[in-house]
N, C-alpha and C positions, 0 to 999 in steps of 0.2 A: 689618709685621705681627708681626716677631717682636719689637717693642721693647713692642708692645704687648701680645703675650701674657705675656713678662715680668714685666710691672708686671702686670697682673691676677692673675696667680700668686705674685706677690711674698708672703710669708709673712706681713706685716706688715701689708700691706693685709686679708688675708683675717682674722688672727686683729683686728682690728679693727673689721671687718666683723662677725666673730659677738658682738664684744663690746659692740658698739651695740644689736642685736638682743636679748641676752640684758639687758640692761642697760631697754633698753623694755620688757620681757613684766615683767623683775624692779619695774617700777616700781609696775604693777598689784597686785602683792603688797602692794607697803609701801605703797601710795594705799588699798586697801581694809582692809588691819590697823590704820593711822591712824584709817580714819572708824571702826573698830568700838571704838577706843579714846576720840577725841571723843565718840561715842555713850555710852559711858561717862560722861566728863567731863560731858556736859549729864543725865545721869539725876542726879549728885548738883549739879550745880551749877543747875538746871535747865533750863537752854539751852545744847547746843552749839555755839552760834554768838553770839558777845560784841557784833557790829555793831551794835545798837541801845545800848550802854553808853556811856554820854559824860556824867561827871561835870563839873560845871560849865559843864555846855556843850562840853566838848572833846571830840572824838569818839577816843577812844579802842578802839572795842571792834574796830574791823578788825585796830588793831597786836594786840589783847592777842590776838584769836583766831590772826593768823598767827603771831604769837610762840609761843603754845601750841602750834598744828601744828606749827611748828618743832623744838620741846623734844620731842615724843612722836615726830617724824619721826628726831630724832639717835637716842633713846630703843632706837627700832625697830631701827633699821639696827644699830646698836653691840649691844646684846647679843640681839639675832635673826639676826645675821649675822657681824659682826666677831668677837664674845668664841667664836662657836661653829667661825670656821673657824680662828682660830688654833690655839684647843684641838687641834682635827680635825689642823691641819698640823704642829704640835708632834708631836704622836701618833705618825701613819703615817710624817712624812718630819720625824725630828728634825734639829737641825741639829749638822752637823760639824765634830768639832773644827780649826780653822784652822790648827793646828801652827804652826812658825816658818815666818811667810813668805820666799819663798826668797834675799831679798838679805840679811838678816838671817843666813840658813843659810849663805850663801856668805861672809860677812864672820867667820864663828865659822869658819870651814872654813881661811879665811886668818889670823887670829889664833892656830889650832891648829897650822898649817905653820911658821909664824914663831916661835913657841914650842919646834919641833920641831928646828929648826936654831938655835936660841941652845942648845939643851944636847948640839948633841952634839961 
């Protein structure tokens, strides 16, 4: 019992657990922003939906409309989400200067003693 309470508690499992969750509810977001954007595209194009288009006979209009949801789907995500949480994490939690990493620090620390004993 305790191996299994463990692993249910496990930190990893759980925060992926909420991450699937938020990641499903977050999908209904950009599924419903896409179609109100499509919706857009077929007022000037005037069909949102290209499935009936097949120039010479090739049926083309499935690729071009998922191609399209594609394009408006990256669209979405990158600057409705991506461009605004880097801003966001830039901001509140900038990043830190790395300083000399410490083998680097120890190797100057030993070129500086050795230096120290050639002059005196």
């Amino acid at each position: 019992m305790t191996g299994y309470k463990n692993f249910i508690l496990r930190g990893s499992l759980v925060e992926f657990a909420v991450a699937l969750i938020m990641a499903t509810a977050f999908t209904a977001v950009v599924t419903a922003t896409v179609a109100i954007i499509m919706d857009i595209v077929g007022k000037i194009g005037g069909q949102p939906d290209f499935s009936s288009y097949a120039p010479g006979g090739v049926s083309l209009g499935a690729w071009l409309t998922a191609f399209i949801s594609f394009l408006v789907i990256s669209a979405v995500v990158y600057f409705l989400i991506v461009k605004p949480y880097t801003a966001a994490k830039q901001r509140f939690f900038p990043d830190e200067d790395e300083g000399v990493p410490a083998d680097v620090a120890l190797l100057e620390e030993i070129r500086d003693l050795l230096q120290a004993d050639r002059t005196v």
